[in-house]
N, C-alpha and C positions, 0 to 999 in steps of 0.2 A: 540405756540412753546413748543417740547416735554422737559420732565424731563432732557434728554442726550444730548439735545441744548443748555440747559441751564449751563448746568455741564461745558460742550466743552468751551462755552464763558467764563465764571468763570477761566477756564484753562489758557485761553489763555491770560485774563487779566494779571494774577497775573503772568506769566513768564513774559510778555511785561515791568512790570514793575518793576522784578528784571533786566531783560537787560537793561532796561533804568538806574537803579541805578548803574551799574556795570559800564556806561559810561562815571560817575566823572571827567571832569576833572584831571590829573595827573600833569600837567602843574606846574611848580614856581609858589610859591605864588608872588599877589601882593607886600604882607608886609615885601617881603624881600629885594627890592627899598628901601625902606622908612628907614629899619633897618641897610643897608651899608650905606647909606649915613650921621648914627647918629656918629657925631664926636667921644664919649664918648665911652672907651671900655666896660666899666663898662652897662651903661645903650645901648649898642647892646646885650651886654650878656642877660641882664633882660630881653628885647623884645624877644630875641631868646628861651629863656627858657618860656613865655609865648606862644608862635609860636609852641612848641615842647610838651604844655599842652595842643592843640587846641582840641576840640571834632573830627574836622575833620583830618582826617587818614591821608592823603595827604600832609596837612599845619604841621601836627604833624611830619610827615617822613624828610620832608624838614629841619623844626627846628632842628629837634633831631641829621643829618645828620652835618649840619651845628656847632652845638655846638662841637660835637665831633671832626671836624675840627679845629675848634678854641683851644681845650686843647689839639689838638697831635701840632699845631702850639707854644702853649708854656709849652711844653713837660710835659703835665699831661698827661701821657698816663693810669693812674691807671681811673680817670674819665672819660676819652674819653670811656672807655671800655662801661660804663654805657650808655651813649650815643648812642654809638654803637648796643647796644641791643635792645633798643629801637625802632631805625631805621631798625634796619636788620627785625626786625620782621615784621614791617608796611610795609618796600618795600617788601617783600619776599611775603607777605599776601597780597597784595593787586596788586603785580607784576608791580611796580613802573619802569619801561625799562630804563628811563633817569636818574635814581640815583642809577640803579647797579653798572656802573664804580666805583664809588665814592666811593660806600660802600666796595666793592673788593679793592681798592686803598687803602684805610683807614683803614681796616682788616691787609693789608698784610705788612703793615706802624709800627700799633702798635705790633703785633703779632712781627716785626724782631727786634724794641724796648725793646720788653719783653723777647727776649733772646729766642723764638721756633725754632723749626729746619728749615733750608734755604728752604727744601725742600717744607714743609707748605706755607712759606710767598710768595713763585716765584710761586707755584700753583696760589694763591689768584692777583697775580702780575702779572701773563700771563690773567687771566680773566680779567678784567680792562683794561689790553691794547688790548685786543680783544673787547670788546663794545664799546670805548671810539674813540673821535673824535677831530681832531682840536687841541688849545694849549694842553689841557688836556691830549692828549694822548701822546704827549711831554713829558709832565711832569713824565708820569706813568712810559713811558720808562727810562726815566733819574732812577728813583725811582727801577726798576726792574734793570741797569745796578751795582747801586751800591749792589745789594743785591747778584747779580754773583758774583763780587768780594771776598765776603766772601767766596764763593763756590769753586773763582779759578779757575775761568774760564773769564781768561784775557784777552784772544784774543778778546773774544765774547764782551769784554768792550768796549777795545778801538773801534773795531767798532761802538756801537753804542754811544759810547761818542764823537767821531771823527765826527759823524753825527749833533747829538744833537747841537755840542757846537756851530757850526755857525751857528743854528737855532736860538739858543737862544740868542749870540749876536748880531745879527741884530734885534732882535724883542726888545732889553732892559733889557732881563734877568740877574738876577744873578745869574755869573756863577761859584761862587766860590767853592762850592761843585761838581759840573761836573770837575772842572777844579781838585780837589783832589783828584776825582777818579778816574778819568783818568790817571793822575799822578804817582799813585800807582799802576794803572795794567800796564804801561809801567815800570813803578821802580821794580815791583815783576817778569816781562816778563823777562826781562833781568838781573836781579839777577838772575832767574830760568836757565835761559842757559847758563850763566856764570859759575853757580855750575856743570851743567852739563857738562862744556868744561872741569872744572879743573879736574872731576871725572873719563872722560876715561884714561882708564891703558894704553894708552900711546899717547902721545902727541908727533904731528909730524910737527913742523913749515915749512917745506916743502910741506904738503899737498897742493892741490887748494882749495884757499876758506880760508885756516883756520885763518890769519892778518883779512880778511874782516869779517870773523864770528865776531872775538875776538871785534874789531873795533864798529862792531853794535850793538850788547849787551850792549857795553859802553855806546853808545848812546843813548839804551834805559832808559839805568838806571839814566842818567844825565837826559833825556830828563822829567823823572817822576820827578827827586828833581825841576827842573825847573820851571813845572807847580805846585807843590806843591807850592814854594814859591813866585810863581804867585797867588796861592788862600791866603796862609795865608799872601799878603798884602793888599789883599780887604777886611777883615774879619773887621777894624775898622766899615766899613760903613755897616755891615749886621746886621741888627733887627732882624732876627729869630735866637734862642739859638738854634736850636733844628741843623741848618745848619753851625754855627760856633764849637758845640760840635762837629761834625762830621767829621768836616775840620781836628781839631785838633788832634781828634783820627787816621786818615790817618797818620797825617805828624810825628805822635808818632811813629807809627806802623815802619815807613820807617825812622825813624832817620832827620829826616830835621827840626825841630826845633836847634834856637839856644840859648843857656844860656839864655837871656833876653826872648826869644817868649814862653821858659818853664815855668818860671815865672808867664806871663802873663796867659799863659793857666790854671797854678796851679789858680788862683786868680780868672781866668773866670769859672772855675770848681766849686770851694770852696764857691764863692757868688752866683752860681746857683743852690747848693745844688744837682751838678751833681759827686755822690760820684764815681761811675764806673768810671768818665774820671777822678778825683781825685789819684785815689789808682792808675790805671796805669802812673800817672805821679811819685807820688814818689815812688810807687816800682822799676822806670825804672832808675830815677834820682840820683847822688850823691848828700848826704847833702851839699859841698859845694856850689852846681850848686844853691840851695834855698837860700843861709845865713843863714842855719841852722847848729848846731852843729849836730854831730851824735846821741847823746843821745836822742835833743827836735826832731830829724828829725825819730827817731823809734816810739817814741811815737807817733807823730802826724798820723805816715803810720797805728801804731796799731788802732788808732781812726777811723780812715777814714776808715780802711780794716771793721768794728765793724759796719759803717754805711751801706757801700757795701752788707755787709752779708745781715741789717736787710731791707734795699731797696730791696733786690732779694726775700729775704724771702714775704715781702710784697707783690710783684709781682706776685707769684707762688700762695697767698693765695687771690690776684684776681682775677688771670684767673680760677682759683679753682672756685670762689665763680662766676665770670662770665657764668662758662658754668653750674654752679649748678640753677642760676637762670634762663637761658636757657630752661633747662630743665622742670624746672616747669612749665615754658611759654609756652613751647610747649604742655604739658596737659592741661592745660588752653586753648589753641589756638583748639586743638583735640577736646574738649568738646563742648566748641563753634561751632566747622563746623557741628559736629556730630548732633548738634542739628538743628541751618539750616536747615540741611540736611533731617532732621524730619520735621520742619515744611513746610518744600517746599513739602515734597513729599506729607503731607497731604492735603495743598491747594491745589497740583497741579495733584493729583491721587488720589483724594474722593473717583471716582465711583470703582478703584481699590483695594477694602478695606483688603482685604487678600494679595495683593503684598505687601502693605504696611506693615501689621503686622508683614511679614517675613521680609521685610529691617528691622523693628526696634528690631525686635530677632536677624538681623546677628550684626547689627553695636552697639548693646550691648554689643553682645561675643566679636566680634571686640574691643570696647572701655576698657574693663577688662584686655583682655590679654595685650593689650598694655599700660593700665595703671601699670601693676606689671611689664611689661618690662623696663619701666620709671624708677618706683620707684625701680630695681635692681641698676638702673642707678645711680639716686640719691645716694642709699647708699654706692655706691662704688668711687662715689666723694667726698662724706662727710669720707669715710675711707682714701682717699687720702692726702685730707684736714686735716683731724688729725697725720697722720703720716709725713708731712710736719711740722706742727705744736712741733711735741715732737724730730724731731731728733735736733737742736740746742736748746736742755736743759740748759744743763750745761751754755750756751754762755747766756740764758736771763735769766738765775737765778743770775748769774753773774753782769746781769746790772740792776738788779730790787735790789741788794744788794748795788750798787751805789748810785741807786736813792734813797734808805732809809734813806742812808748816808746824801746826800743833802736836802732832804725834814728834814731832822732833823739839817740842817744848821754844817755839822761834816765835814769840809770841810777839816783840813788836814788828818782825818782817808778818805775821799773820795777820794783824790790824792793820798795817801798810797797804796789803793786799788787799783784803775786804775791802779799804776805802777805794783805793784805783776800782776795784770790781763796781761797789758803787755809781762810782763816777760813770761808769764805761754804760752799765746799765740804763740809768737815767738817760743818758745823754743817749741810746740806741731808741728808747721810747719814745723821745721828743720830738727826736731826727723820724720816727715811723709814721711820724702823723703829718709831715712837710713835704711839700714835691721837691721841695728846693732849700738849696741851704748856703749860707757864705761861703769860699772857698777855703778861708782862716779856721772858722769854725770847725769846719770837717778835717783842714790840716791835725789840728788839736783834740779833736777826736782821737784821727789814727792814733795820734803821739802816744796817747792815752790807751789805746790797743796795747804799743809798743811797748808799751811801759809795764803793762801785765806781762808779758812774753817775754820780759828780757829777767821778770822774774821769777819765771817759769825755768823753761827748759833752751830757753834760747836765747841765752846770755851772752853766745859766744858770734850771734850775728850784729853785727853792727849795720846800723840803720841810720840812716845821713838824711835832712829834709833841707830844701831850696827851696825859700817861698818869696824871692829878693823881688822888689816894685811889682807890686800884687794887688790893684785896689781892694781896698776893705768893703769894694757894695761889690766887687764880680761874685755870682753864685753858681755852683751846678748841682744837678741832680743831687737829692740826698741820698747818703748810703753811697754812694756808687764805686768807692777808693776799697773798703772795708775786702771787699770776696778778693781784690785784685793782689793787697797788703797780705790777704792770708795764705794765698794762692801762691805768693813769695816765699812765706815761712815753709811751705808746705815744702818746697823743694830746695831756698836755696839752705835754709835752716836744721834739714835734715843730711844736707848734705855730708860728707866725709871729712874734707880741707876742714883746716882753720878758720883761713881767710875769707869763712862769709861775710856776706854784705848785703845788705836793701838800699835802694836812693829813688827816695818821692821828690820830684821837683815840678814847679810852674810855672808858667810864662807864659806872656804874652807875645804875640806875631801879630801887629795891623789889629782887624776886628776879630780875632782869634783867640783862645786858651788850648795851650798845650799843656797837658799835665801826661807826666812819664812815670813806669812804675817800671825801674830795673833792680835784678839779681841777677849772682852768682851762681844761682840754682843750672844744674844739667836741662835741656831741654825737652830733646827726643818727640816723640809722635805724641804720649800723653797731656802734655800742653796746647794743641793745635785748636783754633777756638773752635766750640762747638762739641768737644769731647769732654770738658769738663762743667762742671754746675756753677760755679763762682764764674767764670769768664763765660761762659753761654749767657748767663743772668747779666753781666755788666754789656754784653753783645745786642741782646735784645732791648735794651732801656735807651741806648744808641741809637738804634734803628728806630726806635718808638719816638724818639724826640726827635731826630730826621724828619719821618715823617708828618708830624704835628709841626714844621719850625717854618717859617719865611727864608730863615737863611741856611736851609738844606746841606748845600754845599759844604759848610761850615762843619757839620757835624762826621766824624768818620773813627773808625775804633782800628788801628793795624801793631800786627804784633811780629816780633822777630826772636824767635829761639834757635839757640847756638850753645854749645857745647860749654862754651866758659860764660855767658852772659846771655841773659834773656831779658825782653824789653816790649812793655806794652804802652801804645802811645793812643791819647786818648786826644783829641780835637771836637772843642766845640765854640758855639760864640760868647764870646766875651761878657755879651749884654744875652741872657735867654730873652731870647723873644718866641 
């Protein structure tokens, strides 16, 4: 047998036997019989996350799939993500057909959890119900019906929840979620044409038609609270949080809780450490609807709003760090085929020794440029990731100032605290939604600033206010004192001396408001307006009401920095016009 019979065989072995490897099995595992059937949630978990450790790809995808499952079912959707990556990778790689639904299902589940655009999640939501077969694809639809509604596209619900729902009570489902969405796309359908009848400019009870229009809008809007209070009275017997939050959140949205079912929900929120359905219950709620006074009922909204934030913030710094690990995976994954790829072609194209050196000159250049494409990648998620991270400063210097408090056992300076923080909060919300605000008001704002800061770390600046013959109607801009007050702390408060100092004062000149913001702070070149965020931001709000004002002239922003004293002087009219 010559040299090139020999080669040919050699060839032909070693393809035969990557094809035979590539024929794996893809099947359920056995060991996932054995693991539904363990009574113990605790120890299914344990076997599942050894199942999801397995060397094998397949047994690994399955676990991994499964676990992830289990924490979007008791709404850890921050660990599901993990999970999730895992999987996506091994089905994707290895092109697993019977665990894509799931994994598209499970994507487009956590992804509307975590608050991404509808548009993303109903992508991921139409894929799943295009592979998926049997109960499953029930479900997916149910899952892709409620995700329209967010979208507002009602009609398209009720169809397929009109569908659904006696699919699912004849098979034993629970249908209390179908039944709330439902609900609601009939409750919003007929609110929406109802506002539409009352909105044409003229209204003619003679028309044909217009009793029966009026009539069935009614009916639809009744027919949503009906079914709404049809789901929240099956909700005692439902085990999954993640489908009584849900229920809840509907019958919020459309008003059909009553006094007692608010309650209840506050308390099913509060004990699941589900802060988002918390905060929309008493921001929506009157304190007496709770038995709370108004006072413990601001505070408790401020608390809960402070969890909300740093829940969301958490989330945002998941999916950050999710697709940043993605990422990396994927050059890992790259580097891997690429090499494969190498050593197949050298088993499998010996006698070809020069095609080969040129594959492995292309898929070099190939592997380079696309590794600096990556890594563009990477560092523009880690620059995402940090600028997530610094825009609520102020909010966790805030609670790391709390917790100093407590960790040193200073328990009434730490409710002292929270309630100024309170205070500060509120009053930052109110002032966000006003173009304009009294001049007292916003004195007493800052004051309110100061008042956290002097219990903080800058006790030792002394902060002085002048607000002597000040009418109580002059107003200016809202917010506008706050960057300029902080912008003080920043330099004169961190300064060296003792003897720091802040002085806010006001006055009037003729049709004028001079309001001054001096420190003790050093000045140097980083002060100069236009180099900083806080005096850029108060620069252009200046310029913006300039330009929009009659009395122009009036308006002007000039500053002076010096080595022992810095001074920003802000001029506007008296009266905004």
């Amino acid at each position: 047998m010559s040299w090139a019979s020999h080669l040919r065989n050699l060839a032909l072995c070693s393809l035969t036997l990557l094809l035979f490897a590539c024929q794996e099995t893809q099947e359920r595992p056995a060991e996932l019989v054995t693991i539904e059937l363990t009574d113990n949630f605790n120890e299914r978990r344990k076997l599942l996350k050894k199942l999801s450790e397995s060397t094998n790809e397949n047994k690994a995808a399955w676990g991994s799939i499964y676990l992830c499952q289990y924490d979007v079912a008791e709404y850890q959707f921050v660990s599901a993500l993990d999970h999730l990556s895992n999987a996506e990778d091994l089905i994707i790689q290895r092109n697993i057909e019977v665990l894509k639904p799931k994994l598209y299902y499970l994507k487009a589940h956590i992804y509307w959890n975590l608050g991404l655009d509808i548009t993303t999640v109903t992508d991921f939501s139409l894929k799943a119900i295009g592979l998926a077969t049997g109960t499953s694809k029930r479900t997916y639809e149910g899952n892709y019906a409620t995700y329209l509604l967010d979208a507002g596209e009602y009609e398209q619900v009720i169809e397929i929840e009109e569908r659904l729902l006696g699919e699912f009570e004849a098979e034993g489902f629970n249908t209390s979620e179908a039944k709330a969405v439902l609900g609601a796309a009939y409750y919003y359908l007929g609110l929406q044409d109802i506002e539409r009848d009352n909105s044409m400019e003229v209204q003619d009870p003679l028309r044909p038609g217009f009793i029966d229009d009026i009539e069935h809008n009614t009916r639809y809007v009744n027919r949503g609270l009906s079914l709404m209070k049809q789901s929240l009275a099956t909700l005692e017997g439902v085990p999954n949080v993640v489908d009584k939050q849900h229920v809840y959140e509907r019958a919020l949205d459309i008003g059909a809780l009553s006094d007692e079912e608010i309650r209840t929900c506050l308390e099913f929120a509060e004990a699941n450490k589900l802060w988002s359905l918390a905060y929309k219950v008493r921001n929506s709620t009157e304190a007496e609807v709770l038995n709370e006074s108004t006072e413990v009922a601001s505070q408790r909204l401020t608390k809960v709003l402070i969890k909300n934030l740093e829940e969301k913030e958490a989330f945002k710094q998941e999916i950050l760090g999710y697709e940043f690990e993605r990422s990396k995976r994927e050059t890992e994954a790259q580097r891997s085929r690429e090499a494969s790829a190498q050593i197949t072609f050298t088993v499998a194209l010996f006698a070809a020794l020069l095609i080969l050196l040129i594959s492995v000159i292309f898929y070099r250049t190939q592997n380079l440029a696309n590794q600096a494409k990556i890594e563009k990648q990477d560092s523009n998620i880690l620059l995402a990731n940090y600028k997530n991270r610094i825009r609520p400063h102020f909010l966790f210097n805030q609670l790391n100032n709390v917790n100093g408090f407590i960790s040193q056992e200073k328990w009434e300076e730490a409710q002292e605290y929270i309630g100024l923080l309170s205070v500060h909060l509120r009053s930052s919300l109110e002032n966000s939604e006003v173009e304009s605000t009294k001049v007292r008001s916003e004195f007493k704002r800052i004051e309110n600033y100061v008042a956290l800061q002097q219990k903080s770390s800058f006790a030792h600046v002394k902060f002085e206010v002048e607000l002597d013959h000040i009418s109580g109607e002059i107003k200016i801009p809202g917010g506008l004192l706050q960057p300029l007050v902080e912008n003080s702390y920043k330099y004169a408060g961190n300064a060296s001396e003792h003897n720091s100092w802040i002085k806010l004062t006001a006055r009037t000149k003729g049709d004028a408001l001079i309001i001054m913001v001096e420190d003790s702070g050093y000045g140097f070149l980083e002060r100069v307006p236009g180099t900083g965020s806080g005096l850029a931001l108060v620069q252009e709000r200046i310029e913006f009401n300039r330009a929009k004002s009659s009395r122009s002239e009036l308006w002007r922003f000039e500053t002076d920095f010096g080595k022992r004293k810095s001074t920003v002087k802000l001029t506007m009219p008296s009266r905004l016009v």
